[in-house]
N, CA, C and O atoms as a MOPAC input file, in Angstrom:
PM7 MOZYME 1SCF
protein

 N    193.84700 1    10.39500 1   133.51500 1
 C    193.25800 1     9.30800 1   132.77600 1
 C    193.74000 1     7.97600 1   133.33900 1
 O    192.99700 1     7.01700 1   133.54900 1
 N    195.04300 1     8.00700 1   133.56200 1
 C    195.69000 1     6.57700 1   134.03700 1
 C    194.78900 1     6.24200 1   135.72500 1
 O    194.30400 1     5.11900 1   135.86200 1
 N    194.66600 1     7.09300 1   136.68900 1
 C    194.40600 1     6.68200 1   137.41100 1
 C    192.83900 1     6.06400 1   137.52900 1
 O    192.38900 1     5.23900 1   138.32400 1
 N    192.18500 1     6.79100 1   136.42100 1
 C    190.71900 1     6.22300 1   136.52400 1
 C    190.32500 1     5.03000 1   135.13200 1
 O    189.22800 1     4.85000 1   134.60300 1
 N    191.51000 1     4.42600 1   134.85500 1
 C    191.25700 1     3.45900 1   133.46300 1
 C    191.22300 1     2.19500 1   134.05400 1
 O    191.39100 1     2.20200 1   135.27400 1
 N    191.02200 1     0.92700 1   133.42700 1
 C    190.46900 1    -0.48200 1   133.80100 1
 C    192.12000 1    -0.56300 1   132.89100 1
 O    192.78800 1     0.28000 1   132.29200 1
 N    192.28900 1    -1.99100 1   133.17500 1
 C    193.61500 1    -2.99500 1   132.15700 1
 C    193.15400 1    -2.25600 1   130.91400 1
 O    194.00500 1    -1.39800 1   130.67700 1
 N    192.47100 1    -2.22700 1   130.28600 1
 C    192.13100 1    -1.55500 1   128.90400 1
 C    192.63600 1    -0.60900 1   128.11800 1
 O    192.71100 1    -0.38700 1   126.91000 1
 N    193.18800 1     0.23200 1   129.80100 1
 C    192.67200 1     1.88900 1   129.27200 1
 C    191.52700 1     2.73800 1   128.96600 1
 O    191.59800 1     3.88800 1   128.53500 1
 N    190.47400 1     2.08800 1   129.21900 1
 C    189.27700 1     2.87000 1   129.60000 1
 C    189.04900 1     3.06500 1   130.78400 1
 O    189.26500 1     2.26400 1   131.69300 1
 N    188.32900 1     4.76900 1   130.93100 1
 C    188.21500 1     5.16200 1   132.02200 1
 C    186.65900 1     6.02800 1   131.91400 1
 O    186.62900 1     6.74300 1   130.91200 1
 N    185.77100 1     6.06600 1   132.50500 1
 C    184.83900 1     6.50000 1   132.73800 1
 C    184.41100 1     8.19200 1   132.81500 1
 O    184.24600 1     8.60800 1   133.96200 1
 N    184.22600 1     9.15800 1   131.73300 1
 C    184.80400 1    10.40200 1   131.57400 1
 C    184.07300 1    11.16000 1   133.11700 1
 O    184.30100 1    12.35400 1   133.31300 1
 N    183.58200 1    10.70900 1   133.69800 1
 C    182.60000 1    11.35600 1   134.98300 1
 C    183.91100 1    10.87200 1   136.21400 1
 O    184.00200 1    11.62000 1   137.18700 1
 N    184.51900 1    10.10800 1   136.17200 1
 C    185.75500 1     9.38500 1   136.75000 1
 C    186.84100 1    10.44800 1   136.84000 1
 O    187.30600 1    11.06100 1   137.80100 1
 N    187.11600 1    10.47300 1   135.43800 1
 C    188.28300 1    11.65300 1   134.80700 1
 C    187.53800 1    12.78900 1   135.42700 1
 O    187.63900 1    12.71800 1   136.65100 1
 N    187.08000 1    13.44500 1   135.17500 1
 C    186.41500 1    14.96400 1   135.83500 1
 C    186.61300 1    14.82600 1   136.84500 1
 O    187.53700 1    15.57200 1   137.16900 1
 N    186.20100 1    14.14900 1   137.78800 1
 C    186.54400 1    13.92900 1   139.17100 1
 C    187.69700 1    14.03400 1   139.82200 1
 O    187.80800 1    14.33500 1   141.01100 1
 N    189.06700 1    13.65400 1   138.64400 1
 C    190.45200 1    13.35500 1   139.77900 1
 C    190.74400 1    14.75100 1   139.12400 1
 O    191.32200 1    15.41800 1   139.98200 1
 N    190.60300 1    15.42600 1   138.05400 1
 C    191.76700 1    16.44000 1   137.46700 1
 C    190.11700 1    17.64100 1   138.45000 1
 O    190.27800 1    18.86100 1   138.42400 1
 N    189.26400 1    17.27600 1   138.90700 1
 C    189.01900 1    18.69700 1   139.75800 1
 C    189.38200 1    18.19000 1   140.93900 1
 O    189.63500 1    19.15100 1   141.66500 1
 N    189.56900 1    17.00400 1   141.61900 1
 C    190.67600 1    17.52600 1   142.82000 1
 C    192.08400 1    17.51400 1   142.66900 1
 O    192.77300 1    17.82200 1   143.64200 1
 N    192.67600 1    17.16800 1   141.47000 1
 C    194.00000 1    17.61800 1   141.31400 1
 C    194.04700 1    19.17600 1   140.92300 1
 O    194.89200 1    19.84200 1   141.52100 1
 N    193.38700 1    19.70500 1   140.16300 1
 C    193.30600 1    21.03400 1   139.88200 1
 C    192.23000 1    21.71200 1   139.91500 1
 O    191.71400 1    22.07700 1   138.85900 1
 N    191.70800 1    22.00000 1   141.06500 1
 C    190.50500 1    22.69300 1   141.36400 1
 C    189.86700 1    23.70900 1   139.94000 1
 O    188.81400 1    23.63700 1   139.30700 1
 N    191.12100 1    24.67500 1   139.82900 1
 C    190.98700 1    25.92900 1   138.90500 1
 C    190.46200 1    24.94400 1   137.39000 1
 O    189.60300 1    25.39500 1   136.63300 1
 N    190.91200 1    24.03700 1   137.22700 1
 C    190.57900 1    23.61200 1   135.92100 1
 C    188.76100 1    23.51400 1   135.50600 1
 O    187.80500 1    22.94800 1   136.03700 1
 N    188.93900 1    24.40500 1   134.26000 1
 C    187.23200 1    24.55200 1   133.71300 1
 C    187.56000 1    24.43200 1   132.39900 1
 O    188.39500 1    25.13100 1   131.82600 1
 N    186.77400 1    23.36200 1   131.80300 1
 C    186.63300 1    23.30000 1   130.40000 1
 C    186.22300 1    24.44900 1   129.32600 1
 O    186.43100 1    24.37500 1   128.11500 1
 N    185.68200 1    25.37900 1   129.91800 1
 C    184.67800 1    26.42300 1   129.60100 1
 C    185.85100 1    27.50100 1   129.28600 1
 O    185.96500 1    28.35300 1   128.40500 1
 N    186.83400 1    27.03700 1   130.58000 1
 C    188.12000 1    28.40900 1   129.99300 1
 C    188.93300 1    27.98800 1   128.38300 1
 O    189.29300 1    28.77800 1   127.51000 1
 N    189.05400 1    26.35500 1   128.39800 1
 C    189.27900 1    26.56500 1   126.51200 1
 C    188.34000 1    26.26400 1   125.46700 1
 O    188.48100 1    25.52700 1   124.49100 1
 N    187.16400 1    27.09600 1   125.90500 1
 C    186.01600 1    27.42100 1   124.92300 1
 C    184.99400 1    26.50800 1   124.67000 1
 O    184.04500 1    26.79200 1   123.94000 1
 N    185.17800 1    24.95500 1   125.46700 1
 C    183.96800 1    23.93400 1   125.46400 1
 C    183.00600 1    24.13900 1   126.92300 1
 O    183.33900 1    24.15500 1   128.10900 1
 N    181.91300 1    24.25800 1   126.36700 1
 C    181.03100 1    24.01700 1   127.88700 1
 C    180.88300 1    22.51900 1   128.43300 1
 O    180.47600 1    22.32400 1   129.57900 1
 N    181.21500 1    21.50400 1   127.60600 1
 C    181.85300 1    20.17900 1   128.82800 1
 C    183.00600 1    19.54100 1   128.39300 1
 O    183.49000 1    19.50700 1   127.26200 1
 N    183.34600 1    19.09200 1   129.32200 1
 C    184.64900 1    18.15800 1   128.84100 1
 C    184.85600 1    17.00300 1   128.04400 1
 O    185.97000 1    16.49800 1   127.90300 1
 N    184.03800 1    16.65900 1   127.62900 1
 C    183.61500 1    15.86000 1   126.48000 1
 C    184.19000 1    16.28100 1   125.65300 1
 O    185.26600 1    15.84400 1   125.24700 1
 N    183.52700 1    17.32000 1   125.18400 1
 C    183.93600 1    18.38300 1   123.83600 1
 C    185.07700 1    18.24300 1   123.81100 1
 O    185.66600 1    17.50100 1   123.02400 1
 N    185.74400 1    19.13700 1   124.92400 1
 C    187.09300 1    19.57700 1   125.14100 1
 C    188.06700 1    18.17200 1   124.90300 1
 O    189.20600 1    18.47700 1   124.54900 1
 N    187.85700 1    16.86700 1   125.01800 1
 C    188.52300 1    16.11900 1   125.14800 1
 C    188.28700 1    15.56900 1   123.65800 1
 O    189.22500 1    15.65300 1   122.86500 1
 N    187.34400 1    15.13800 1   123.34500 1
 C    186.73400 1    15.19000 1   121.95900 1
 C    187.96200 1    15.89600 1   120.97300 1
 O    188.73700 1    15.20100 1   120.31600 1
 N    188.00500 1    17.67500 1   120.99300 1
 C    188.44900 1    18.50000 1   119.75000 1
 C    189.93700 1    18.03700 1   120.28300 1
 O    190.55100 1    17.77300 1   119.24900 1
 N    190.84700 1    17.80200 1   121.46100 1
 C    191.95200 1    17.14100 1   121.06200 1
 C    192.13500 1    16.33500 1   120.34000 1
 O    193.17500 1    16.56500 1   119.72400 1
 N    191.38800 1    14.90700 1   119.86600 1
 C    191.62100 1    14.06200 1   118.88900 1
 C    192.94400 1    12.35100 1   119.33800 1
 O    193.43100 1    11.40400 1   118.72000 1
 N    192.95900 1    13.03900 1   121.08800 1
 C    194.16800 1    12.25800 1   121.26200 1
 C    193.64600 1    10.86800 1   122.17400 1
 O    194.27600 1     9.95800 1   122.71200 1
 N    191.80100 1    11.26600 1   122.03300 1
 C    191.53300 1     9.98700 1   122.63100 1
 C    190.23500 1     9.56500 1   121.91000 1
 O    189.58300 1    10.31000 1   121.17900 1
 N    189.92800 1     8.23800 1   122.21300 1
 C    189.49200 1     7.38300 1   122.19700 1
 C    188.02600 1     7.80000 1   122.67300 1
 O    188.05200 1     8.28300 1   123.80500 1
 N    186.72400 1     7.73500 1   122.08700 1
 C    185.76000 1     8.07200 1   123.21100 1
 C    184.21400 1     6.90900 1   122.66300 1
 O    183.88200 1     6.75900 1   121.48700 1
 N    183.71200 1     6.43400 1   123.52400 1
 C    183.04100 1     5.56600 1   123.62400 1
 C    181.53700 1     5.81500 1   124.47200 1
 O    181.44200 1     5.72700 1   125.69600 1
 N    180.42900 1     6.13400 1   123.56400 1
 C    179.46600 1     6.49500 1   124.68300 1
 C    178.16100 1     5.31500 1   124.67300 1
 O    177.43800 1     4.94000 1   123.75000 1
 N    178.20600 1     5.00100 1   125.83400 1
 C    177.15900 1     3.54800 1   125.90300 1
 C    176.05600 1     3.86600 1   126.63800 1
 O    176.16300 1     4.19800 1   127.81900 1
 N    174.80600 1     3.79100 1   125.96700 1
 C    173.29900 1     4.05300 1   127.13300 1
 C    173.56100 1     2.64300 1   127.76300 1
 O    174.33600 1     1.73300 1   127.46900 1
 N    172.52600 1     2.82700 1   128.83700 1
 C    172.02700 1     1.64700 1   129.93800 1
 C    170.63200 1     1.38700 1   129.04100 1
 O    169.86800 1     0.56000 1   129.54100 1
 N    170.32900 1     1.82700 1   128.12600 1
 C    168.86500 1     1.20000 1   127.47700 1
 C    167.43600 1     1.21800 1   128.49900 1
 O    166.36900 1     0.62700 1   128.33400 1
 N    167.81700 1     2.01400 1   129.45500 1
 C    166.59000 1     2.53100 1   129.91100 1
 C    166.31100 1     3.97600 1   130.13100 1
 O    165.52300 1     4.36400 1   130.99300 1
 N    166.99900 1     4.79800 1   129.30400 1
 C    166.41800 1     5.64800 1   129.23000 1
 C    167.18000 1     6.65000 1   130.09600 1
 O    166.70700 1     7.78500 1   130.14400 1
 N    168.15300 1     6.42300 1   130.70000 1
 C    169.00600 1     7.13300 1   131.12100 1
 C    169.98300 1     7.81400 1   130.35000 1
 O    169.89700 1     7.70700 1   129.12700 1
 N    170.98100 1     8.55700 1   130.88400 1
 C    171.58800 1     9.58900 1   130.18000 1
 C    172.97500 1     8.69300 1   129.72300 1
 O    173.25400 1     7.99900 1   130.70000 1
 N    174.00400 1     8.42500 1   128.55800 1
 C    174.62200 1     7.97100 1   128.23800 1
 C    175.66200 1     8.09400 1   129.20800 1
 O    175.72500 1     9.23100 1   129.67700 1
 N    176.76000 1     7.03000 1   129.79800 1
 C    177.64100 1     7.06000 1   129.82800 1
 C    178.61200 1     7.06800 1   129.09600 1
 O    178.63700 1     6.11700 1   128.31500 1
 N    179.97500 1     8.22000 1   128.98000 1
 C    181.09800 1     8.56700 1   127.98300 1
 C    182.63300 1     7.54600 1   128.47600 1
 O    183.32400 1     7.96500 1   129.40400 1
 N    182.87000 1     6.73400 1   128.02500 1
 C    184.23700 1     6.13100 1   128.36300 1
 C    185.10000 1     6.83800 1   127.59100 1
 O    184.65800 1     7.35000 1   126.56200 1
 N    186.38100 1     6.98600 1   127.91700 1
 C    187.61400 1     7.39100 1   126.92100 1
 C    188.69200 1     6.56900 1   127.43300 1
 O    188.80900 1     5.92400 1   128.47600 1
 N    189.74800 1     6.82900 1   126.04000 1
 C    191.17800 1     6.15500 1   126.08200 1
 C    191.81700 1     6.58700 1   125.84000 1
 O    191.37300 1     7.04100 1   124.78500 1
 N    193.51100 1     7.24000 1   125.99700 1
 C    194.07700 1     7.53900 1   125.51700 1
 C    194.64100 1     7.15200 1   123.82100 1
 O    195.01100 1     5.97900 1   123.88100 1
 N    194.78600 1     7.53500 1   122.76900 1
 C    195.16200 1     7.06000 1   121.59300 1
 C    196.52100 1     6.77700 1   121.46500 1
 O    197.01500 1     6.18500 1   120.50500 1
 N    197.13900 1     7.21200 1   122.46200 1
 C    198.86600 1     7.56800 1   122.29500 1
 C    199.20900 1     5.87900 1   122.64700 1
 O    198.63500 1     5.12400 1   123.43200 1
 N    200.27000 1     5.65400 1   121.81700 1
 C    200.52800 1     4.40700 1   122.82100 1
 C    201.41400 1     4.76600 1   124.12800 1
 O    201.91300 1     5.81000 1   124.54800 1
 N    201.37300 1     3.14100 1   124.67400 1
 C    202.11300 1     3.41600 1   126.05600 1
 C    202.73500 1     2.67900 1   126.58800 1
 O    202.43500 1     1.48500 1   126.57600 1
 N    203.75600 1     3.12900 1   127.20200 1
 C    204.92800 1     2.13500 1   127.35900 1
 C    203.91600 1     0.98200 1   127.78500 1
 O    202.69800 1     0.99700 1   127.96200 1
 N    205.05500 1    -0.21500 1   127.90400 1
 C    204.39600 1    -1.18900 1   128.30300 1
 C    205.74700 1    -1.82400 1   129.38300 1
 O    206.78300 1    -2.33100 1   128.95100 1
 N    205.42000 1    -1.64400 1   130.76000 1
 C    206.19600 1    -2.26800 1   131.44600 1
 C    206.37400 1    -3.52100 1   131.72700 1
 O    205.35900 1    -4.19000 1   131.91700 1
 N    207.48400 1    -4.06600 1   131.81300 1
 C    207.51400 1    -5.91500 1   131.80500 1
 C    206.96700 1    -5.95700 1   132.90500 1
 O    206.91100 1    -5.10700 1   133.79500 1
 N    206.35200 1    -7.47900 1   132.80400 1
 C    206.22700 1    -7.27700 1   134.46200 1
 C    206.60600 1    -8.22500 1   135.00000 1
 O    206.59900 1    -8.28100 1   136.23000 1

């Protein structure tokens, strides 16, 4: 999540899918019982999820956030 979030902490859930299947190939949502990761990220409850159309008719984009707080390094 951290590597695909803006200053915000939002990150683009098509973003997220992307780094944890080349960090972990084997990883399938489907093995803990959701057919997308939405869901799966969804029934944790530990984030944030935000889904915005483009208003033409395209398919929604899903943002998420972590809910946890987080450190906050000085800077």
């Amino acid at each position: 999540m951290e590597a695909a979030s803006d200053e915000d902490g939002w990150a683009a859930l098509g973003s997220v899918g992307q780094i944890i299947t080349k960090q972990r190939p084997e990883f399938d949502s489907r093995n803990y019982g959701y057919a997308k990761l939405n869901a799966l990220i969804a029934a944790t409850t530990l984030f944030d999820l935000d889904r915005q159309g483009s208003g033409d008719g395209k398919a929604h984009i899903i943002y998420v956030r972590d809910k946890r707080p987080q450190d906050k390094k000085p800077s």
